[in-house]
N, C-alpha and C positions, 0 to 999 in steps of 0.2 A: 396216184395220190388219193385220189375218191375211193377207190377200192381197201387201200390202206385205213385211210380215215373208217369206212364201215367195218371194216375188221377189228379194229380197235372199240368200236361204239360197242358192235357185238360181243365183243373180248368181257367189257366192261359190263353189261347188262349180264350178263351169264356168272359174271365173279362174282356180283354185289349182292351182300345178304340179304335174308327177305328178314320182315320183321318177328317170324320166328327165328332165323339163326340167331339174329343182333339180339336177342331177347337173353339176360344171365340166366341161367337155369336155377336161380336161389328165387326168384319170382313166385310169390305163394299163390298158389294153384285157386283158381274156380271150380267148384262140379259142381252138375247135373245128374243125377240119375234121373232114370223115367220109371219110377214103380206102376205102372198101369199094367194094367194086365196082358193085351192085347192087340194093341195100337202103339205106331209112331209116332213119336210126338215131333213133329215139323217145325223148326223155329230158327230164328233169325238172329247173331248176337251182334249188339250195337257198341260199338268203343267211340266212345266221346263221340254221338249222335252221327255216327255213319254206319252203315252197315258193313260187317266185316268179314261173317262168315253163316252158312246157312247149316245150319246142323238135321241130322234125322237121330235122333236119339232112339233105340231101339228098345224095347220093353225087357227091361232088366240089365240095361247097359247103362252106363257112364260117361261122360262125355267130362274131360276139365284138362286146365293150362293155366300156365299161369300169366301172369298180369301185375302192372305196374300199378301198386295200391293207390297211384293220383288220377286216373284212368275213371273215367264215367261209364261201367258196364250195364247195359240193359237188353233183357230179354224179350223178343218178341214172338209169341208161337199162337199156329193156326192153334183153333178154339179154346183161344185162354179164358179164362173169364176176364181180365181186365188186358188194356190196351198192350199194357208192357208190364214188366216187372221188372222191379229195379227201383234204386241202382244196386245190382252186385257187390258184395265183400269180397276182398280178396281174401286168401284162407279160409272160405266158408264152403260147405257142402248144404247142396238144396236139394230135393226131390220134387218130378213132376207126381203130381195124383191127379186121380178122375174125379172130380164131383157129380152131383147130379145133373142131368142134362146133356152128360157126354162133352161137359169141358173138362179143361184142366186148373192146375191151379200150383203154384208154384208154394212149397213150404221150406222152412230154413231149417238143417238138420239131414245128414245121410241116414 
C-alpha cells in the first residue's frame, strides 16, 4: 500500500505542469536583449517579489517570455546602476547598455 501510495505521488509530481506549460502562449512577451559589447550581463528576474529565474543574457542575445500582464516583473542584474529595474511591461522590449563605469543600465526599446 506505501509503495502504491509513492507511486501515485511520483505519478502525480511528474504529470503536473510547471508554470511554463500552464502559461497560454497568447501571454505577451517580455525581452531583454544585452547590446554590450562584451560582457554578460548576470541577472535575476523577480515575478511578484520572488525570484524566479536567473538569466546570463549574452552580448547580442535576447532573452523574453511571456507574462501575465497583472504580474509584478522586476529586474535585478549584477552592476546595474540601480538596485532593480522595474516593474517590467508586458509587450515591451528593453535593451541592456554599458554606461560609464562598467555598469549597466536598462532602456525601453529593442
Amino acid at each position: 500500500m506505501r509503495t502504491m501510495v509513492r507511486g501515485l505521488i511520483a505519478a502525480l509530481c511528474v504529470s503536473a505542469p510547471t508554470a511554463a506549460q500552464a502559461a497560454p502562449p497568447d501571454m505577451p512577451l517580455v525581452s531583454v536583449t544585452n547590446t554590450q559589447a562584451e560582457r554578460v550581463a548576470y541577472c535575476t528576474l523577480l515575478v511578484d517579489g520572488r525570484a524566479r529565474t536567473k538569466l546570463a543574457i549574452r552580448p547580442g542575445k535576447t532573452w523574453s517570455e511571456g507574462f501575465d500582464p497583472r504580474r509584478e516583473l522586476l529586474l535585478v542584474c549584477d552592476r546595474a546602476k540601480a538596485l532593480r529595474f522595474g516593474p517590467l511591461k508586458t509587450g515591451a522590449s528593453y535593451r541592456l547598455v554599458e554606461i560609464p563605469g562598467a555598469k549597466i543600465e536598462l532602456a525601453e526599446g529593442g
